[in-house]
VEXLO-129467 format. One record per residue (C-alpha): residue in three letters; z, x, y. Coordinates in Angstrom, 3 decimals, always signed. Layout:
<atoms>
   type         up       east      north
    Ala          Z          X          Y
...
</atoms>
This chain:
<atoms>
   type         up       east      north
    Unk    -12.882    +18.701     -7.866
    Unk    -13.351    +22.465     -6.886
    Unk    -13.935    +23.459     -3.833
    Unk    -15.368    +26.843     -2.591
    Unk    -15.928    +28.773     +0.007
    Unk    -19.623    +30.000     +0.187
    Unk    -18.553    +33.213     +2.507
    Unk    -15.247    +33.999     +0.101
    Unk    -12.853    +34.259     +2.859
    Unk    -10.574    +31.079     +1.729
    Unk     -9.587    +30.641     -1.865
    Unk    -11.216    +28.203     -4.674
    Unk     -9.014    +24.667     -4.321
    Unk     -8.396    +22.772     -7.133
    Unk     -7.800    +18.942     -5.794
    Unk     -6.912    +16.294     -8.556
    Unk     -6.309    +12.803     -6.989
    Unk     -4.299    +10.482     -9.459
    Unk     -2.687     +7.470     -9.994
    Unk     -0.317     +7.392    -13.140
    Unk     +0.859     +3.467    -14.615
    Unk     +4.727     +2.718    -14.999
    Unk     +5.446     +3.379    -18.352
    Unk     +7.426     +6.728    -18.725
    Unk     +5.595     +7.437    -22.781
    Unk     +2.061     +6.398    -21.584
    Unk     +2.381     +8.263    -17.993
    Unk     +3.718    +11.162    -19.908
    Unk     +0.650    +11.596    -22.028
    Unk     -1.692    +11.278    -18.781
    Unk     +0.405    +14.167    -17.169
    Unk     +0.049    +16.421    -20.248
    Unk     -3.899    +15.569    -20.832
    Unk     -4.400    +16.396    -17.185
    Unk     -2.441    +19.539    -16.684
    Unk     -4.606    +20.839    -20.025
    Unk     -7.465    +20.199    -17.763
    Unk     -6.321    +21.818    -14.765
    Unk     -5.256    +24.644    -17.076
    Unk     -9.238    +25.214    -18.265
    Unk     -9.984    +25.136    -14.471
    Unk     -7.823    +27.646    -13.411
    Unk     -8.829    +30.056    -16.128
    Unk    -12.118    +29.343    -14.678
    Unk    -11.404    +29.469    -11.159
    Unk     -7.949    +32.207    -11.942
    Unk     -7.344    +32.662     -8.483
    Unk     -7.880    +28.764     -6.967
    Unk     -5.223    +27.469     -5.619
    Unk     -4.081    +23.663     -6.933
    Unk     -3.191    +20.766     -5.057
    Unk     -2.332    +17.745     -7.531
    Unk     -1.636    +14.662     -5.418
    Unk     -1.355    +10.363     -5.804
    Unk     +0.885     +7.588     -6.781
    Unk     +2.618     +9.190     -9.594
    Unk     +4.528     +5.504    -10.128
    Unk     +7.602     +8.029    -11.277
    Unk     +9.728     +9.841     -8.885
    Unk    +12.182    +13.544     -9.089
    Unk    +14.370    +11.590    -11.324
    Unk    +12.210    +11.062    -14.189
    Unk    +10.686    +12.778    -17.129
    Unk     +6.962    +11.902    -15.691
    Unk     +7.722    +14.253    -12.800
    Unk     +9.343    +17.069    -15.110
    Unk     +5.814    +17.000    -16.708
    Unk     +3.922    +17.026    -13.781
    Unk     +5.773    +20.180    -12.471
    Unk     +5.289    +21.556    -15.916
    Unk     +8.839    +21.705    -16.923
    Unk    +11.613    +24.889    -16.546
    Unk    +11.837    +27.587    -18.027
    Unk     +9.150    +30.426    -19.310
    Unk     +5.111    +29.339    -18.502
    Unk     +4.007    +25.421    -19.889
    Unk     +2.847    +25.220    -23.070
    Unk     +0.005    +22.656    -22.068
    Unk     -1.915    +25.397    -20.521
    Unk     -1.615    +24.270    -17.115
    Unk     +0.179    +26.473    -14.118
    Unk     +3.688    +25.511    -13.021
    Unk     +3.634    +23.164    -10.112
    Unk     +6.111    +22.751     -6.969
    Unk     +6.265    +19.540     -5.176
    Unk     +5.462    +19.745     -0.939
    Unk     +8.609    +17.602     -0.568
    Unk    +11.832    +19.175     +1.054
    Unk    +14.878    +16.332     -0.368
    Unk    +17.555    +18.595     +0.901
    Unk    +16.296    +17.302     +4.414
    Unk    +16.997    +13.625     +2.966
    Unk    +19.685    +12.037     +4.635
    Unk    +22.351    +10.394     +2.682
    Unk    +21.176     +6.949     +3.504
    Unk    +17.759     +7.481     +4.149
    Unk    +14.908     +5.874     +1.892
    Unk    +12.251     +8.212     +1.049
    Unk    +10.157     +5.595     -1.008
    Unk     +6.257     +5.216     -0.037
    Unk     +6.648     +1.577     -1.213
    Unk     +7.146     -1.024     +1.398
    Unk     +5.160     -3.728     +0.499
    Unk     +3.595     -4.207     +4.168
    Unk     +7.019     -4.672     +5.334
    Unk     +8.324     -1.255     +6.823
    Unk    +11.059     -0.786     +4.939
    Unk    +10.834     +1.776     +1.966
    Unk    +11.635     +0.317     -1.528
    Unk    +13.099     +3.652     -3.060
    Unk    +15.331     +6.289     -2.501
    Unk    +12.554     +8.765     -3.715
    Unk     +8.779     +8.979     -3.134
    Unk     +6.503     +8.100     -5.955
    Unk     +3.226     +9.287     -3.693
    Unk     +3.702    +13.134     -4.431
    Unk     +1.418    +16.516     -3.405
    Unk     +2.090    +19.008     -5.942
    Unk     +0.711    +22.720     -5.508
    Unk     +0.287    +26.416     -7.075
    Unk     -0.992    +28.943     -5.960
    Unk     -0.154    +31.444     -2.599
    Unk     -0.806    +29.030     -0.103
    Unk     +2.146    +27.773     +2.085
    Unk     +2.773    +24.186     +3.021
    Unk     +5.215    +22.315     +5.140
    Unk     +7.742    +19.900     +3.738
    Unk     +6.044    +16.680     +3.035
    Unk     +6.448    +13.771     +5.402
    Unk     +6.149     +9.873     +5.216
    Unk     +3.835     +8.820     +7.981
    Unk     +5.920     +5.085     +8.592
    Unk     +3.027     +4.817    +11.654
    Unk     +1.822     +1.052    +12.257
    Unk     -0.752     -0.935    +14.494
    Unk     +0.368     -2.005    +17.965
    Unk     +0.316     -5.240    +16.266
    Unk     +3.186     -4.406    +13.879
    Unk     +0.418     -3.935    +11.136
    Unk     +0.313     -1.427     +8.147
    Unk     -2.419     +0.427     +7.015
    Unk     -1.420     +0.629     +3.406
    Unk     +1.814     -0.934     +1.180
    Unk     +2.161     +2.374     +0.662
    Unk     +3.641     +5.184     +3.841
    Unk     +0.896     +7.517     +3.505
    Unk     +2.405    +11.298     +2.703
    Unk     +1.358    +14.066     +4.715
    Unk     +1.761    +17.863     +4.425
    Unk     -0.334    +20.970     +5.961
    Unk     -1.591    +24.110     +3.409
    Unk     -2.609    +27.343     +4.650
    Unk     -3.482    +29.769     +2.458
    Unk     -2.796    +33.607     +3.187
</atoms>
């Protein structure tokens, strides 16, 4: 989806929702089909800004999320802009879960989140955050913690 702004005072937004399936080889194809397609919008749109968010199924560990960031080095080949992930792990804890995966229960699954926000472009953002928030009756919204972060754009 593209958004504008009808008065031009906030950029275009580029806002791809996802949700990749486990296997690495399949997921991998998704990821470079989709960043060709956000590469033809941003040469339509050159100065939107991207936000590329879901359950990637993959976390920072894998080759799935090398792809999604578009890799290191010079600019991707696919077409598509490099991309920087909203969350901060240096602020991870040693012990400390960061999966979105609880299964209803509370208690993260993972070491690393697989629900990601990935974005380009000049806006800032805060680090990402799990939001671990529950009913009064100890109920959960999701299996998933829900992942939050705030853009502004300059």
């Amino acid at each position: 989806m593209v958004l504008r702004d009808r008065a031009r005072k906030a950029p275009d937004l580029i806002v791809v929702n996802t949700h990749l399936r486990y296997g690495e080889r399949f997921a991998i194809q998704c990821v470079e089909r989709l960043r060709a397609i956000i590469g033809k919008e941003v040469k339509k749109y050159p100065r939107a800004e991207v936000v590329l968010m879901g359950y990637m199924n993959h976390d920072r560990t894998s080759k799935v999320y090398a792809a999604l960031a578009g890799g290191a080095g010079a600019a991707p080949a696919d077409g598509g802009p490099r991309l920087m992930d909203t969350f901060d792990y240096s602020q991870k804890g040693p012990r400390e879960a960061w999966g979105n995966y609880h299964g209803f229960t509370g208690r993260a699954r993972g070491i690393w989140p697989t629900d990601l926000i990935f974005v380009r472009g000049v806006m800032t953002h805060s680090a990402a955050e799990l939001v671990r928030d529950k009913s009064a009756e100890g109920r959960y919204p999701s299996d998933h913690f829900f992942v939050w972060t705030t853009l502004t754009p300059k």
